[in-house]
FILUMDO-20701 format. One record per residue (C-alpha): residue in three letters; x, y, z. Coordinates in Angstrom, 1 decimal. Layout:
N
  residu       x       y       z
     ALA       X       Y       Z
...
# end
This chain:
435
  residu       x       y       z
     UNK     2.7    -9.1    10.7
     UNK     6.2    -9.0    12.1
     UNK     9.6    -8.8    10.2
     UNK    13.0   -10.4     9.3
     UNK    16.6    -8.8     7.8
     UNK    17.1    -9.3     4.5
     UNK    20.3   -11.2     6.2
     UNK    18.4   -13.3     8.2
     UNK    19.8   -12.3    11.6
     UNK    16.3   -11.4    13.4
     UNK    13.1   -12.1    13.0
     UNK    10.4   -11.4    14.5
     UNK    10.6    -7.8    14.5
     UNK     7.4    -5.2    14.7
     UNK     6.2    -2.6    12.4
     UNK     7.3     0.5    15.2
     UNK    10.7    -1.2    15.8
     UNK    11.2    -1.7    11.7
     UNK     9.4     2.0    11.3
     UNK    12.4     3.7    13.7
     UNK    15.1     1.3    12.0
     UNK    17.5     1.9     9.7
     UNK    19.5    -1.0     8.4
     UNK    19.0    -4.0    10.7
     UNK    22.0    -5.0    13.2
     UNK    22.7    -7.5    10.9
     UNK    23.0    -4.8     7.7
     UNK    20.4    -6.5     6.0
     UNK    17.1    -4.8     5.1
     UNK    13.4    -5.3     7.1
     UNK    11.2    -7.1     5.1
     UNK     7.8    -8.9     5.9
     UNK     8.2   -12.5     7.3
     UNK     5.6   -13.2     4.6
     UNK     3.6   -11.5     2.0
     UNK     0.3   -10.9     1.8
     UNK    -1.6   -12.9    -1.6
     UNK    -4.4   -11.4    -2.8
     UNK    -7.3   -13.1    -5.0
     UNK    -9.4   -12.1    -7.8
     UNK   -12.4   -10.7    -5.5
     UNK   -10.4    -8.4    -3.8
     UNK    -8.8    -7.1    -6.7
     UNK   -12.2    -6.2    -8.0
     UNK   -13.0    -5.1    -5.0
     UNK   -10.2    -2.6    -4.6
     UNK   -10.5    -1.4    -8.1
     UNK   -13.0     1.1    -7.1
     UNK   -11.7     2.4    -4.2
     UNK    -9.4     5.8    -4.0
     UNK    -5.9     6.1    -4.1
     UNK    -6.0     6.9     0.0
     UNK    -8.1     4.0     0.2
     UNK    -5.8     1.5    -1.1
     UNK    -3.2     2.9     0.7
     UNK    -5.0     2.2     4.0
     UNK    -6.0    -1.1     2.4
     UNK    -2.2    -1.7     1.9
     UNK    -0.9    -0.6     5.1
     UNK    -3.3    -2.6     7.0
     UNK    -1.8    -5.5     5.7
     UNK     1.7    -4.4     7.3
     UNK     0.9    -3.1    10.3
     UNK    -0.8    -4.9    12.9
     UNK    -4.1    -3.6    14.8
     UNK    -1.8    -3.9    17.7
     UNK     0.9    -1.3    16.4
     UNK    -1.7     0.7    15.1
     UNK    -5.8     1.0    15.2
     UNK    -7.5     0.8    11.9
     UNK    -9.0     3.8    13.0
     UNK    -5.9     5.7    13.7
     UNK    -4.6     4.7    10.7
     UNK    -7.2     6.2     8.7
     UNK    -6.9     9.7    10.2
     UNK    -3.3     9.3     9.9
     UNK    -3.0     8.8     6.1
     UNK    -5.9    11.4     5.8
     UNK    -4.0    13.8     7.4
     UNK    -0.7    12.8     5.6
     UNK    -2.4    14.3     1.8
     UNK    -3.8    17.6     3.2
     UNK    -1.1    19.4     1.3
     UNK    -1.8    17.7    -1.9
     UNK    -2.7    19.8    -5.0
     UNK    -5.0    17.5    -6.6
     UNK    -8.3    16.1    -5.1
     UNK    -7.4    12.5    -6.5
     UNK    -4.1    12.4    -5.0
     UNK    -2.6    11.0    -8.3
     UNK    -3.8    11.6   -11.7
     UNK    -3.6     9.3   -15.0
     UNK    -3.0    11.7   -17.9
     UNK    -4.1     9.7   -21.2
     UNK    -2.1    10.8   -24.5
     UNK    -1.9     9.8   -27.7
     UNK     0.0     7.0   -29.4
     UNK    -2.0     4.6   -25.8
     UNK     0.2     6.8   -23.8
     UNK    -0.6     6.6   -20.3
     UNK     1.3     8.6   -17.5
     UNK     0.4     8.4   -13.8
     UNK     1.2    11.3   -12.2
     UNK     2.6    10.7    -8.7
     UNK     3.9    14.4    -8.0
     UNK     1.3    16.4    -7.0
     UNK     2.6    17.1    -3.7
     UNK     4.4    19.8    -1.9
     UNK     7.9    18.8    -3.4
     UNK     6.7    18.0    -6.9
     UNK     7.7    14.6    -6.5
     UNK     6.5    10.8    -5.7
     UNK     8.8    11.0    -2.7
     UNK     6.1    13.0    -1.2
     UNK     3.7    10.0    -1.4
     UNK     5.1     7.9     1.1
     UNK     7.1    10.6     3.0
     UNK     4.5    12.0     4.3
     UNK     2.7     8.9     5.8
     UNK     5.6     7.9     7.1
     UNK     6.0    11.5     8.6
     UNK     2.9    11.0    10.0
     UNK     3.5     7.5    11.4
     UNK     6.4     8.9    13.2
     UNK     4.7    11.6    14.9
     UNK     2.1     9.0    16.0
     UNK     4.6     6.7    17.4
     UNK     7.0     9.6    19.3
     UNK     3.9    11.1    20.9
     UNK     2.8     7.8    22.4
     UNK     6.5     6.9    23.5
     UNK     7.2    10.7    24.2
     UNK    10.5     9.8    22.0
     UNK    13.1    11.9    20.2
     UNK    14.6    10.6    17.1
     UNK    17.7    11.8    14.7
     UNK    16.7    11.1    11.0
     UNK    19.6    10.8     8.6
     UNK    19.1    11.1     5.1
     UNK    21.1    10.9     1.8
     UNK    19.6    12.0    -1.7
     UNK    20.2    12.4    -4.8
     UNK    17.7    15.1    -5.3
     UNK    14.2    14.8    -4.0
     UNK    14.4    12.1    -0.9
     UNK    16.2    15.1     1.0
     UNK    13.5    17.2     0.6
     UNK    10.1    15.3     0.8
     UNK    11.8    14.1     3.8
     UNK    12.3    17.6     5.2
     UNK     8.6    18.8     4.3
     UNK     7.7    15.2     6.1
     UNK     9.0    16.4     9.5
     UNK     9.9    20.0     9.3
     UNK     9.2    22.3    12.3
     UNK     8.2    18.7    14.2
     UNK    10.1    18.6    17.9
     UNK    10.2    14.8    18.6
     UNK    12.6    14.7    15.5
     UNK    15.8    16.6    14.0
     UNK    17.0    15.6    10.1
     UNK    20.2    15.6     9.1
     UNK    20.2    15.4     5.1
     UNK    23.2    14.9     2.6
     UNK    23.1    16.5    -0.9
     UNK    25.7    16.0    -3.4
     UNK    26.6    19.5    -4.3
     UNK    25.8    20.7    -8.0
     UNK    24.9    17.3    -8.9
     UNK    20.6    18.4    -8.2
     UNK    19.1    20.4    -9.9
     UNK    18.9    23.8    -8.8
     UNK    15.5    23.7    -7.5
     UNK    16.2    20.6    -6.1
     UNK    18.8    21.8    -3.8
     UNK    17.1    25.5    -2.9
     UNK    14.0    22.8    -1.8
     UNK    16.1    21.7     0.7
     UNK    18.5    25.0     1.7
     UNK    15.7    27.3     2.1
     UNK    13.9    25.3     4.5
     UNK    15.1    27.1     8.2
     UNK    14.0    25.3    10.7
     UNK    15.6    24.7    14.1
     UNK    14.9    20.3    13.3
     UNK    16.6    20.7     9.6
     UNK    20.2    20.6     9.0
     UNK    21.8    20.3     5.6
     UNK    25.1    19.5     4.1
     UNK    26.0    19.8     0.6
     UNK    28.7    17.4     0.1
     UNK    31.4    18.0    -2.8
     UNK    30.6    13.8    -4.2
     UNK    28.1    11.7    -5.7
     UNK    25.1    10.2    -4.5
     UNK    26.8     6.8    -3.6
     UNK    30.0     8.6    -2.2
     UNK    27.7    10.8     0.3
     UNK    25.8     7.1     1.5
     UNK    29.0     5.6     2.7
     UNK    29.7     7.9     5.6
     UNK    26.2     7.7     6.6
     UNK    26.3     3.5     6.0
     UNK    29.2     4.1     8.7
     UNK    27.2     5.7    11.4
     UNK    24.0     3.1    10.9
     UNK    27.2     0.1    11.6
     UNK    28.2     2.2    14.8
     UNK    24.9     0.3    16.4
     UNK    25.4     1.2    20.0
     UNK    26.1     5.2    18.7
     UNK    22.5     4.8    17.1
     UNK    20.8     3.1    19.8
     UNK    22.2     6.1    21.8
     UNK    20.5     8.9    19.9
     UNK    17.7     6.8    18.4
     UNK    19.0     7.6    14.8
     UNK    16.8     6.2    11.8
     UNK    16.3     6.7     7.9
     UNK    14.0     7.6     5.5
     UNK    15.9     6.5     2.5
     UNK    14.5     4.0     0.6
     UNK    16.0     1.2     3.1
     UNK    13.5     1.9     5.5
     UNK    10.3    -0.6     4.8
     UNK     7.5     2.1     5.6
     UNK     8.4     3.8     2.3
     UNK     8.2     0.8     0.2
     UNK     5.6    -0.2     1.7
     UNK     3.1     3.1     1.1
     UNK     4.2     3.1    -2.6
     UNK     2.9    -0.5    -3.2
     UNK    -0.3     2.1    -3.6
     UNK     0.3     3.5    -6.8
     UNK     1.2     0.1    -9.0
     UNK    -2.5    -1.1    -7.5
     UNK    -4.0     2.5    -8.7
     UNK    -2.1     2.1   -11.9
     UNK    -3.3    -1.2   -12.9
     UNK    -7.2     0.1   -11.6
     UNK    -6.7     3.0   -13.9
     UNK    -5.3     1.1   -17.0
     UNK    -6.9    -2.5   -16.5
     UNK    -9.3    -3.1   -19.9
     UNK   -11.3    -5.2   -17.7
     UNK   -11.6    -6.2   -14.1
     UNK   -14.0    -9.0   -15.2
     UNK   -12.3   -11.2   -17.2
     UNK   -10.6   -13.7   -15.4
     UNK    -7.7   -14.2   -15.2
     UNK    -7.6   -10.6   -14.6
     UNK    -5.8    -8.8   -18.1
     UNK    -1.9    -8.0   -17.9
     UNK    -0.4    -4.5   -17.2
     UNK     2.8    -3.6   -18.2
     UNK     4.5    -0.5   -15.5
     UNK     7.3     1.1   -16.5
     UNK     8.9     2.9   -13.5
     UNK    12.0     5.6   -14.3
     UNK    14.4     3.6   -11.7
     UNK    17.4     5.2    -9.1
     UNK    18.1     3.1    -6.0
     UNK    15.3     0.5    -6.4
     UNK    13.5     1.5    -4.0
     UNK    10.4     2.4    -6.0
     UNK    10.6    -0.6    -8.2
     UNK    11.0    -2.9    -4.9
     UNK     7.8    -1.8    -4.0
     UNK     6.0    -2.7    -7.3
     UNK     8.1    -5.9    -7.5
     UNK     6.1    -6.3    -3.6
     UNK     2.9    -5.5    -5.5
     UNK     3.4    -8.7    -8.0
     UNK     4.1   -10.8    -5.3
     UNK     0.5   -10.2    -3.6
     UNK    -1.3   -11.1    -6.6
     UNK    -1.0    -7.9    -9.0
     UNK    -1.1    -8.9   -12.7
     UNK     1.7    -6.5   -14.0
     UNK     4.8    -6.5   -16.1
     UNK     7.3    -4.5   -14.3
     UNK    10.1    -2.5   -16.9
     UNK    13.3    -0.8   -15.1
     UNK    14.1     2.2   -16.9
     UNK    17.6     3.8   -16.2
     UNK    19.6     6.4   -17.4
     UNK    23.3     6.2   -18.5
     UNK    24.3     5.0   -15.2
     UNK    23.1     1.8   -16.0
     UNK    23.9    -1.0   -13.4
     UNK    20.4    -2.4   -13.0
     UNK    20.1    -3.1   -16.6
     UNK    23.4    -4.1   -17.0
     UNK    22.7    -6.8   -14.0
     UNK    19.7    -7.7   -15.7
     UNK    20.6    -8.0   -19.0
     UNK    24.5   -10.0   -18.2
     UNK    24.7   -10.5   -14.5
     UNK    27.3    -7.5   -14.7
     UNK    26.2    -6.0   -11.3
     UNK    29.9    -4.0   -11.2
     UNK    30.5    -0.6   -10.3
     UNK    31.5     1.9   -13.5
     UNK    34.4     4.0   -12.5
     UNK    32.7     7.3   -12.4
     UNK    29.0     8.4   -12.2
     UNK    27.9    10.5   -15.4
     UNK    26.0    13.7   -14.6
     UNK    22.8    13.4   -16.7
     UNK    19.6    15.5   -17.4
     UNK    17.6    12.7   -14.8
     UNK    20.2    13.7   -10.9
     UNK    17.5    11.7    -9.1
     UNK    18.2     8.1   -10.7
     UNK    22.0     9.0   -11.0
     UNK    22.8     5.9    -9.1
     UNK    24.3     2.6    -9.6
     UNK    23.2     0.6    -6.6
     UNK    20.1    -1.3    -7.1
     UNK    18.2    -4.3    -8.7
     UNK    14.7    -5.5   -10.7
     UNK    13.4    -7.1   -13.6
     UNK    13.0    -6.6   -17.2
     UNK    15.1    -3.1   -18.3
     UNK    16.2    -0.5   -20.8
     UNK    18.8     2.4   -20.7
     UNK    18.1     5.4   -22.1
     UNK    20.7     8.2   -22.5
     UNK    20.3    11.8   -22.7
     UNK    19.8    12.6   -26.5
     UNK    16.4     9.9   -26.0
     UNK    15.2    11.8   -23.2
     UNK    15.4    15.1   -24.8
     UNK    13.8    13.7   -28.3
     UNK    11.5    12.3   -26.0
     UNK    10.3    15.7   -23.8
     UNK     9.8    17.2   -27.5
     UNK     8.2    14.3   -28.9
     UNK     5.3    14.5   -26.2
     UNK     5.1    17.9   -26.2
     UNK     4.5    17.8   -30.2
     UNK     1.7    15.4   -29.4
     UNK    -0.1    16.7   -26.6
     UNK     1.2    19.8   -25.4
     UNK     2.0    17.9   -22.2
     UNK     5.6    18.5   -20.7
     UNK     7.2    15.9   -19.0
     UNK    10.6    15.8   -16.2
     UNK    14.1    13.9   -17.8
     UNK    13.0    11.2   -15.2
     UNK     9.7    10.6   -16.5
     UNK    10.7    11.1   -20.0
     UNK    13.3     7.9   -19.1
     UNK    10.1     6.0   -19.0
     UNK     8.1     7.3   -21.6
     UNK    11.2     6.5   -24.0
     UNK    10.8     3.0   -23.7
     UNK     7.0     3.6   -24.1
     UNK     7.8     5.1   -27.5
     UNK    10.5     2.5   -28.5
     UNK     8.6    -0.3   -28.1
     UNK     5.4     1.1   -29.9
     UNK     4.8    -1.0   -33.3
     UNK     7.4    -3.3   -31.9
     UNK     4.8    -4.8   -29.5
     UNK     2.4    -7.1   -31.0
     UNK     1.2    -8.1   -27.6
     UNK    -1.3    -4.8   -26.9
     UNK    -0.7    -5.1   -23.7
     UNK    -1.6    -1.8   -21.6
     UNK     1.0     0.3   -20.7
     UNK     1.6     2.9   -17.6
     UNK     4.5     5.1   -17.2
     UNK     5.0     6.2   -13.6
     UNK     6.0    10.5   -13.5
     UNK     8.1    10.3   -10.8
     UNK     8.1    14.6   -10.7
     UNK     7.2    17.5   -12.4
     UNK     8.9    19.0   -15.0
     UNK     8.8    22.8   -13.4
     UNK    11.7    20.9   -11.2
     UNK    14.4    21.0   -14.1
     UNK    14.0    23.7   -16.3
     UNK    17.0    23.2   -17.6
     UNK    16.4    20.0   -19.1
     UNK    12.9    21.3   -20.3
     UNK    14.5    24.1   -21.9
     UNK    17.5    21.8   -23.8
     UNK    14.9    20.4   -25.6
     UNK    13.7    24.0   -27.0
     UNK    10.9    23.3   -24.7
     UNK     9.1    26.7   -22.4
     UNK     9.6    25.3   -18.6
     UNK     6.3    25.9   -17.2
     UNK     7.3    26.9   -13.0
     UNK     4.3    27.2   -10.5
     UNK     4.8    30.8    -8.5
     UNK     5.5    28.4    -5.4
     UNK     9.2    27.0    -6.9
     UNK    10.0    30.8    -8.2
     UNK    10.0    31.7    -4.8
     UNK    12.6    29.9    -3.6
     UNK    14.9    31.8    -5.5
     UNK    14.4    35.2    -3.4
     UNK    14.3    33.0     0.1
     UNK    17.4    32.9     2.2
     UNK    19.2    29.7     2.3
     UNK    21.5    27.6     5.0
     UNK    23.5    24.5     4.6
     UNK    26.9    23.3     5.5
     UNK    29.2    22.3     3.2
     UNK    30.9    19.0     3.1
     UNK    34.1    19.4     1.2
     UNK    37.0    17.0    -0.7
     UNK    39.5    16.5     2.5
     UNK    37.1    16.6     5.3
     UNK    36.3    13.8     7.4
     UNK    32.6    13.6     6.3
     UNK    31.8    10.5     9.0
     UNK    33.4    12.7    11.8
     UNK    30.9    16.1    10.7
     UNK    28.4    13.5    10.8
     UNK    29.1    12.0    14.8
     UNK    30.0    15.9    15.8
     UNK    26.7    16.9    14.3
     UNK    24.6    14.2    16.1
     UNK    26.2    14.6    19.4
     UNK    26.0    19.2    19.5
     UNK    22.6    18.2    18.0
     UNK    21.3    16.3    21.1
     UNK    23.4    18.2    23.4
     UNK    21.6    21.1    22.5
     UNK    18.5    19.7    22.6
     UNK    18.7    19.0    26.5
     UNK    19.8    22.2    27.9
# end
């Protein structure tokens, strides 16, 4: 399997090159020079097999045998869920009114970041031992890429991380997830700015090309292709786990409803439709609506401000899919109640974006078609939201503790030249790391 930019201006790149990239030279995205198709008898197949499996099943397909042993791979991803709280990896909660909710946040940040952060943490550390390699990682969120990304690499001395946060704008926990981690290979800036605002400084130091070829500087935001590619997994385990049948053929449709930011997530199931996977995909978004407004009128424009909402973590506005709904903040709060009144099951804003659409849609649908709505994070992560909708937040001893732990991060304020902190930082970074 090699790769091409998105852009077209190489080709015929590796997984390890790709893996250590963050925009091509070009500015385009890595993508696969072809995708994979899958047929019916694999499908069956696979529909047995556990969510690590299909991620090894899934990775395999991307990376060659030459990059990377089967075996090696194996251990790798094996490794990569040791700090998982549930044995299955993921779990399909199923609620009434054909609810279905795949919960993808059982890991050490609460969040689906954590699925595919923490292979590709592992994939790194394979490939920097065998290179004896350094590498800078530099990282934007908009709440939990920071710090999935952190608990990837933390404490790790082939790699430093430099992470962005837009100050105020995550949730509380969010942010102390990230500030509280002191390591000598974690360095955080809270940035007075959105999401989008705190990515253009860091878009500037990927263009400097011969600056990041000199300190081997890479991301783990959603442009780099070893995320998407790990969460291709969970749309495979979520059509396993809702699929009436995985006799009949043609194989029954699912319909995945995915709480959507920057894309990156939805890219991947998108990915997972192109290899063979009978589902519907549905973009939800929150008030910052640009991917359903592209979707819906080709209106793929900026708005002039981004609105602060219960859901930080899809307060974005660049990005693209498929079929799509917005849902504002009044719907996600009717919604949190509305599922607790059911089945005493508390749900994040972000998942609660999905699960609105779930609930809109029901007696509208004549099609009875499956549905799964991906939980892209607990709810213990915003309290606040959970306690707006006259809701008890229900916060795991682990995320009370961060708020007695000291915390470190640099602020990035209105007036500074955030692009210069971010060359400075690089350079004493390095610097330091040689004497």
């Amino acid at each position: 399997m090699k790769y091409t930019s998105t852009r077209g201006g190489l080709t015929g790149v590796n997984f390890e090159q790709v893996l250590f990239s963050g925009y091509a030279p070009d500015g385009g995205l890595y993508m696969p020079e072809e995708i994979p198709s899958l047929d019916t008898a694999i499908l069956q197949t696979w529909s047995t097999y556990s969510y690590p499996q299909l991620v090894e099943e899934i990775c395999s397909l991307f990376i060659s045998r030459d990059d990377l042993p089967r075996e090696d791979l194996k251990d790798l991803i094996s490794q990569a869920f040791q700090r998982f709280q549930h044995k299955d990896i993921v779990k399909l909660a199923k609620l009434k009114n054909e609810l279905n909710v795949l919960e993808l946040w059982h890991g050490v940040t609460y969040a689906f970041k954590d699925l595919a952060m923490s292979c590709v943490g592992q994939l790194l550390q394979y490939f920097l031992r065998k290179r004896q390699k350094h590498v800078t990682i530099l990282v934007g969120t908009a709440g939990d890429t920071g710090s999935s990304a952190i608990e990837s690499v933390r404490g790790m001395a082939n790699m430093n991380i430099i992470v962005l946060l837009p100050h105020g704008r995550c949730s509380p926990i969010q942010e102390l997830q990230m500030t509280t981690v002191i390591e000598d290979n974690v360095h955080v800036f809270a940035v007075d700015g959105t999401s989008d605002e705190l990515d253009e400084p860091i878009r500037n130091v990927f263009a400097d090309t011969e600056f990041v070829k000199k300190y081997n500087i890479m991301s783990l935001n959603s442009i780099n292709w070893a995320r998407v590619m790990v969460q291709i997994a969970h749309y495979f385990y979520a059509y396993f786990q809702c699929s009436p049948s995985m006799q009949n053929i043609p194989l029954p449709l699912v319909e995945v409803i995915v709480p959507t930011g920057a894309a990156g997530n939805i890219t991947a199931g998108s990915i997972a439709q192109m290899m063979g996977l009978p589902i519907r995909l549905v973009a939800v978004v929150n008030e910052n609506d640009i991917i359903h407004r592209t979707i819906q009128n080709g209106d793929f424009s900026l708005a002039e401000s981004i609105k602060a909402s219960l859901a930080p973590s899809i307060d974005i506005q660049l990005a693209q899919t498929f079929a799509s709904c917005t849902v504002n903040d009044d719907s996600v709060i009717a919604t949190m109640l509305r599922c607790w009144k059911e089945n005493e099951y508390l749900l994040c804003p972000h998942s609660a974006v999905a699960v609105a659409y779930h609930y809109q849609e029901l007696g509208l649908d004549t099609r009875s078609i499956p549905r799964c709505c991906l939980a892209t994070a607990a709810a213990a992560k915003f309290p606040e939201a959970v306690l707006k909708a006259g809701l008890t937040p229900e916060i795991p001893p682990e995320i009370r503790a961060l708020e007695t732990m000291d915390t470190r991060c640099t602020a990035m304020k209105i007036g500074d030249d955030w692009e210069k902190i971010l060359y400075q930082t690089i350079e004493e970074i390095n610097a330091f790391r040689k004497t």
